[in-house]
C-alpha positions in Angstrom: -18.5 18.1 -98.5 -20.1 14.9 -100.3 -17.9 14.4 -103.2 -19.5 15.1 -106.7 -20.1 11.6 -108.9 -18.7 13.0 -112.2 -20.0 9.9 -113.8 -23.6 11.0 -112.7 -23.8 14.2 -114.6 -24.5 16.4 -112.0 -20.5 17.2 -111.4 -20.5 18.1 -115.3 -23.2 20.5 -115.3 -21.9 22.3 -112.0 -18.7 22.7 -113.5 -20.3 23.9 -116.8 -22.2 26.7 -115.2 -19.3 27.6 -113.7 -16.9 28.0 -116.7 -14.2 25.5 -115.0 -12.5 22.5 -117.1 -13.1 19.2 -116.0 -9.2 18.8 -114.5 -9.6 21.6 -112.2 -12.8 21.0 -111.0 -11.8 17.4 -109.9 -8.5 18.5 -108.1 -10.1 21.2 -106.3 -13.2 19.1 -105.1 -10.9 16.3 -103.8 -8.7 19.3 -102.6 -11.6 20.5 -100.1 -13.7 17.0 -100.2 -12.5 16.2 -96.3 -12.4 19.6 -94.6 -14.6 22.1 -93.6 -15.3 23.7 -96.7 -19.5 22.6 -98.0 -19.3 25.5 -100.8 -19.3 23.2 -104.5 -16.6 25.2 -105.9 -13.7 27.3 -104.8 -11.4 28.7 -107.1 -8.6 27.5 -109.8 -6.3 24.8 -108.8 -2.9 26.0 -107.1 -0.8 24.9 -110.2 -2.8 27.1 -112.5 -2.6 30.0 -110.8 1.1 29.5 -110.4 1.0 28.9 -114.3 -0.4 32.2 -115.2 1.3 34.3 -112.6 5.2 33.3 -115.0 3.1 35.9 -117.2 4.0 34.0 -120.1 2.0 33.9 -123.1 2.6 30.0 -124.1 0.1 29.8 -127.0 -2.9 31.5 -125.2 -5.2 34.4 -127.0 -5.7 37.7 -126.3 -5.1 40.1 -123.5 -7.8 39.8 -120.6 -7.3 43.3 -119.0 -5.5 45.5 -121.6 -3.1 48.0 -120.0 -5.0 50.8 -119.9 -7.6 48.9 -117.6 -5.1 47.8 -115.2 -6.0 49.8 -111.7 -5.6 49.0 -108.3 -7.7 50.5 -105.3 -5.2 53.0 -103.0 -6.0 51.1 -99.9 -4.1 48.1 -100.6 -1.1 50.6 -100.3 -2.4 52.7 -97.6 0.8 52.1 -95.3 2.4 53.9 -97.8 0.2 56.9 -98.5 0.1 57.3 -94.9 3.9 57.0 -94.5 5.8 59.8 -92.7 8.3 61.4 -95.6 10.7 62.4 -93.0 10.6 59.0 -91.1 10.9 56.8 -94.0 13.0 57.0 -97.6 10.0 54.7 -98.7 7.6 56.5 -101.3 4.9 58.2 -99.0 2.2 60.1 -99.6 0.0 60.0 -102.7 2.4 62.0 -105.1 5.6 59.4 -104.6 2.8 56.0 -104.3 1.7 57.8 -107.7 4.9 57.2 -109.4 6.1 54.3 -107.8 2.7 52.7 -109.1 3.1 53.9 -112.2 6.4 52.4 -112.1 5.0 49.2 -112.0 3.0 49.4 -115.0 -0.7 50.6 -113.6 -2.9 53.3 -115.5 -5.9 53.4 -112.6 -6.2 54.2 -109.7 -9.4 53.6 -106.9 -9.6 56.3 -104.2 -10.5 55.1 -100.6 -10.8 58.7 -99.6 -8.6 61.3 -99.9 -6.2 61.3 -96.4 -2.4 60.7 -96.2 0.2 61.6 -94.1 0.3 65.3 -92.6 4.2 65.7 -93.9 3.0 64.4 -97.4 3.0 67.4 -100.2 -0.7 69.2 -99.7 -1.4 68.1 -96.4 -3.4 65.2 -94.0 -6.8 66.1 -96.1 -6.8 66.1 -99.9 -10.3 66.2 -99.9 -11.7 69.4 -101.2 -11.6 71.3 -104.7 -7.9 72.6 -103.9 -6.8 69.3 -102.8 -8.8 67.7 -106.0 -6.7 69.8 -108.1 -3.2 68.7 -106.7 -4.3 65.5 -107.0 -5.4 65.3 -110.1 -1.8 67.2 -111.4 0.0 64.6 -110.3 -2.3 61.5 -111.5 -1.5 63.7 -115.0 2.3 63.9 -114.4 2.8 60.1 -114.1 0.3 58.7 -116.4 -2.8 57.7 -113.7 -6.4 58.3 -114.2 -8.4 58.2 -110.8 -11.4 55.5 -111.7 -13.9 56.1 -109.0 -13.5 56.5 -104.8 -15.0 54.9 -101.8 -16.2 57.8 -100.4 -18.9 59.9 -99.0 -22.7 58.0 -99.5 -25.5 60.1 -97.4 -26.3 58.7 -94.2 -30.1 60.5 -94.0 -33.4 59.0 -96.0 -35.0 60.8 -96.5 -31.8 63.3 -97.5 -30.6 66.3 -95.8 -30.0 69.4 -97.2 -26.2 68.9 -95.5 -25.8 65.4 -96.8 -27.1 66.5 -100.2 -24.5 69.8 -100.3 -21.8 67.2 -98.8 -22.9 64.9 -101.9 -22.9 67.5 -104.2 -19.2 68.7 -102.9 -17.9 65.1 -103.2 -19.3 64.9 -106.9 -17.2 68.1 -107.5 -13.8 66.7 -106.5 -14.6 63.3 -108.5 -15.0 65.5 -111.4 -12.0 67.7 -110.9 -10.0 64.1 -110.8 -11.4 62.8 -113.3 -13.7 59.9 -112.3 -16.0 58.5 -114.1 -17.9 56.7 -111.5 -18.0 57.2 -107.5 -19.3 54.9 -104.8 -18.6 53.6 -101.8 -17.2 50.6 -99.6 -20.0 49.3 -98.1 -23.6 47.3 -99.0 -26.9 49.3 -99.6 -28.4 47.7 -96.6 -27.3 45.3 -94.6 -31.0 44.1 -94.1 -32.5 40.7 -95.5 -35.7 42.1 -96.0 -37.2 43.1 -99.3 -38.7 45.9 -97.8 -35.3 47.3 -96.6 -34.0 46.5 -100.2 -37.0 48.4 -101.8 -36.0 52.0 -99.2 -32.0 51.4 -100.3 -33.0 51.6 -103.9 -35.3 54.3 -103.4 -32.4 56.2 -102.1 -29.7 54.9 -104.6 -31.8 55.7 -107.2 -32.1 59.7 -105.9 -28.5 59.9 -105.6 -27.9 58.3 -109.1 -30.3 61.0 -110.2 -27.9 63.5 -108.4 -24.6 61.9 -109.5 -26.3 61.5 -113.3 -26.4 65.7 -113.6 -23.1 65.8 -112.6 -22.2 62.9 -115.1 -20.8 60.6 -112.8 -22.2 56.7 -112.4 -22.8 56.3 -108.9 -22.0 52.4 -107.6 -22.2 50.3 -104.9 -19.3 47.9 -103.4 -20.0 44.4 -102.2 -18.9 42.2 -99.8 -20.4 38.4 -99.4 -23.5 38.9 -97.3 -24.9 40.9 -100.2 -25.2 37.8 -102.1 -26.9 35.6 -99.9 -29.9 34.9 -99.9 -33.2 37.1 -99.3 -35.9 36.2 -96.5 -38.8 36.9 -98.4 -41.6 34.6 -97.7 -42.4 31.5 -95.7 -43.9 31.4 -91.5 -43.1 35.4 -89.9 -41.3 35.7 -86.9 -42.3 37.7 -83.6 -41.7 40.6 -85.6 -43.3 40.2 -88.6 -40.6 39.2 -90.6 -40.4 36.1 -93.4 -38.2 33.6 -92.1 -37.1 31.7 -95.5 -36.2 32.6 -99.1 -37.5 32.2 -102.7 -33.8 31.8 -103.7 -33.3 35.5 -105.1 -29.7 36.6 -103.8 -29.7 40.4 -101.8 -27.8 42.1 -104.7 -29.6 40.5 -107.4 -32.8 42.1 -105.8 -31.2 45.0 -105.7 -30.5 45.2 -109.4 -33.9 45.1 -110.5 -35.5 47.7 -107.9 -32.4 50.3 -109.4 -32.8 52.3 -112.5 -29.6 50.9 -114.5 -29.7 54.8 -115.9 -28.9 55.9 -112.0 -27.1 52.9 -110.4 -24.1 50.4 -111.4 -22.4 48.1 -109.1 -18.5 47.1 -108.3 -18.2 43.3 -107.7 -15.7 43.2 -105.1 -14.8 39.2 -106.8 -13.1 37.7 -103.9 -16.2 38.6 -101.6 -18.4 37.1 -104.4 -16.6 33.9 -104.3 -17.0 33.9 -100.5 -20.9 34.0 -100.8 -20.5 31.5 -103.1 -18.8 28.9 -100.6 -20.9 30.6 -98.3 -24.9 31.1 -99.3 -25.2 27.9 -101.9 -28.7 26.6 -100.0 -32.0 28.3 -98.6 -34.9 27.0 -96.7 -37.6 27.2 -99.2 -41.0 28.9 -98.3 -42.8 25.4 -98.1 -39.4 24.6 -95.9 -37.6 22.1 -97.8 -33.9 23.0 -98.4 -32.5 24.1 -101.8 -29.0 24.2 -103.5 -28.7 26.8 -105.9 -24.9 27.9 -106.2 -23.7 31.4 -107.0 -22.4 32.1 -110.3 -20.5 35.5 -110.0 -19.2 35.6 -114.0 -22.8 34.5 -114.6 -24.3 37.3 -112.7 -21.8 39.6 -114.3 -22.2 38.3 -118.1 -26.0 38.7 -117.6 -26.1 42.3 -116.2 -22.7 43.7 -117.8 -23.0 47.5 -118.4 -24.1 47.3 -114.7 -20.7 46.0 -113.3 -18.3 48.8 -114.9 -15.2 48.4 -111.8 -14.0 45.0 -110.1 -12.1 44.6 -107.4 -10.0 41.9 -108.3 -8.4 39.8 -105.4 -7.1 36.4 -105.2 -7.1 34.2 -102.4 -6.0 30.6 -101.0 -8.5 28.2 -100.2 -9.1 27.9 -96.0 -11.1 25.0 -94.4 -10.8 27.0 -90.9 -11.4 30.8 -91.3 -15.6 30.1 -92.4 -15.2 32.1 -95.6 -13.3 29.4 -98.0 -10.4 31.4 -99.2 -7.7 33.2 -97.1 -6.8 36.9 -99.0 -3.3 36.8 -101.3 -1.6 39.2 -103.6 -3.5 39.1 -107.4 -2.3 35.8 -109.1 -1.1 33.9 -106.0 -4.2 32.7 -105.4 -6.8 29.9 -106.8 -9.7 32.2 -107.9 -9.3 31.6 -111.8 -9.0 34.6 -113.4 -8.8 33.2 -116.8 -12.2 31.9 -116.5 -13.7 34.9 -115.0 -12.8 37.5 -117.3 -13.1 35.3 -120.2 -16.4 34.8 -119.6 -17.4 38.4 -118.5 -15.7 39.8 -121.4 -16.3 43.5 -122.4 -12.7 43.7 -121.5 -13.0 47.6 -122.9 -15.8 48.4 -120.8 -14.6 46.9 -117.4 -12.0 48.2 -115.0 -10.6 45.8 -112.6 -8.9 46.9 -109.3 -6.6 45.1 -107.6 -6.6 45.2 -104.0 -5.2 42.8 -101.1 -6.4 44.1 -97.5 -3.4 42.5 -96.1 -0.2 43.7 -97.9 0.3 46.6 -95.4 3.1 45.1 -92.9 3.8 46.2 -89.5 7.4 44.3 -89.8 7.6 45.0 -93.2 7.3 48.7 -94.8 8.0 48.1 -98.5 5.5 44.7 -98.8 2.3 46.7 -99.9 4.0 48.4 -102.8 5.9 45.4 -103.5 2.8 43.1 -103.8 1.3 45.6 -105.9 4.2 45.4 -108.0 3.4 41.2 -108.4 -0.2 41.7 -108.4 0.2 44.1 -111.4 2.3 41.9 -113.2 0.1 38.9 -112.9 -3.2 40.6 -113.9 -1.0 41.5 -117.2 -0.2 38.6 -117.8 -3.2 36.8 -118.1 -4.6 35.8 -121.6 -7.8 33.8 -122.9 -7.0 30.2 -123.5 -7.2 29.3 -127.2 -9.4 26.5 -127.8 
């Protein structure tokens, strides 16, 4: 990576967009300078995040994520859902991962569908109106509200009369919990293409039509291809296809072509910081190449009622793995926090999930719930710097 001149100006502004201070944005650039990384920005310096993970207030301002906002999607502790209770005096099954997370201080929860172990209370499926109801009795016994699910999006487009009853079933149980909003794990499309964007939010804006009668807000999960860039113009290839970009990101496409009545979005955060070491040039239509970095709290902060969940995971910066950061417990990390909720605010509105794919062990049965248990207590503890 070509180290930025400060002195020029062009560092200053980068780092402005960004919401970074001048310290951090130095030390990580000289951090990454000499590796593999190209991306402009990574995340907050390794002594910060150590810094606000003490969960000390030390003259800061207000709570970032007050504590009934503090959720954390199930399948970071999916070990422990699908533990054997008579193998294990581990909590297992969602009942006892209900009140060990509650335990630890969390008021949400984010389903990633509804299975668990078959010796668990209820049963290997909990996903039907009686297992909805057992559920949702013991969210209300230890204090949990279920926040949204990934769960069941219609494969057929047009829709089928089974997808739509299988929708329709789906919406039930999220209302029986409790949820506000559903979704799912995965992109609309995978596609480039605008014209693949324009069918996915044909179909996304029929099921947020659906989802809207049932009173649900239907969303979509991201991961980092979703913010790269659109192929929307420029020479066709042997297909047909436009070969280079006009600089409008996937998702950002997406956003205008949905009915904000119908569709909202869950920025999975570490994913969007991926794309942004990731996707920070295009070739041009006339061919030239382009720099135009991704700003996720900008993206956020300019289309806010349309980003009601997060999933909020941290991560190390890696010159080696070709997606910048390597995945940590919440806090452990570099992402800066601080800076991202600060700048996204609604802090009322939003609901941020944590979620680490890796805490499951296979040497270690209790590390999920104890990472939760630190991830929790770092996403308390952060507060808005005082100025």
């Amino acid at each position: 990576m070509t180290a930025f001149n400060d002195e020029s100006g062009t560092g200053d502004a980068l780092r402005r967009a960004l919401g970074v201070n001048r310290r951090r944005f130095l030390s990580t650039c000289t951090a990454v300078g000499a590796g593999a990384i190209a991306a402009p920005v990574l995340g907050a310096s390794p002594a910060l995040a150590q810094d606000r993970g003490r969960g000390h207030d030390h003259g800061r301002g207000h709570v970032l994520v007050p504590p009934g906002k503090r959720g954390i999607i199930l399948y970071t502790v999916r070990d422990a859902t699908a533990r054997d209770p008579l193998a294990s005096d581990l909590p297992s099954g969602f009942r006892e991962v209900f009140k060990q997370l509650a335990r630890h201080g969390y008021r949400q929860v984010e389903f990633a569908g509804y299975g668990q172990h078959a010796n668990a209370p209820g049963g290997a499926n909990l996903g039907s109106v009686a297992g909805a109801k057992l559920l949702r009795s013991w969210l209300d016994d230890y204090g949990l509200r279920a926040q949204g699910n990934h769960g069941f999006i219609p494969p057929s487009w047009p829709l089928t009369s089974a997808d739509v009853d299988t929708f329709k079933l789906n919406l039930e149980i999220a209302n029986i919990l409790g949820m506000d909003h559903m979704g799912t794990g995965g992109d609309p499309t995978g596609s480039s293409y605008p014209a693949d964007w324009d069918v996915a939010a044909d179909k996304w804006n029929a099921l947020g039509r659906i989802a809207r009668r049932e009173g649900i807000k239907l969303y979509t999960h991201n991961h980092d291809s979703a913010y790269g860039f659109l192929l929307d113009g420029g020479p066709l290839d042997a297909q047909g296809r436009p070969t280079r970009s006009s600089g409008i990101r996937k998702l950002e496409y997406f956003l205008k072509a949905t009915d904000p009545k119908l569709v909202w979005l869950e920025m999975d955060i570490f994913w969007a910081h991926v794309a942004q070491y990731k996707f920070h040039t295009y070739t041009a239509h006339d061919g030239s190449t382009r720099e135009k970095v991704f700003d996720p709290a900008g993206l956020v902060a300019r289309n806010n009622k349309r980003y009601p969940l997060f999933h909020a995971k941290d991560g190390v910066v890696s010159t080696t793995n070709g997606m910048g950061y390597d995945m940590v417990p919440f806090g452990t990390g570099v992402i800066d926090y601080t800076t991202f909720f600060s700048r996204v605010g609604e802090r009322n509105y939003h609901n941020p999930m944590v979620e680490d794919d890796n805490s499951p062990s296979a040497t270690d049965p209790a590390q999920s719930l104890r990472e939760a248990k630190i991830s929790y207590d770092n996403l308390a503890a952060l507060r808005a710097r005082r100025h």
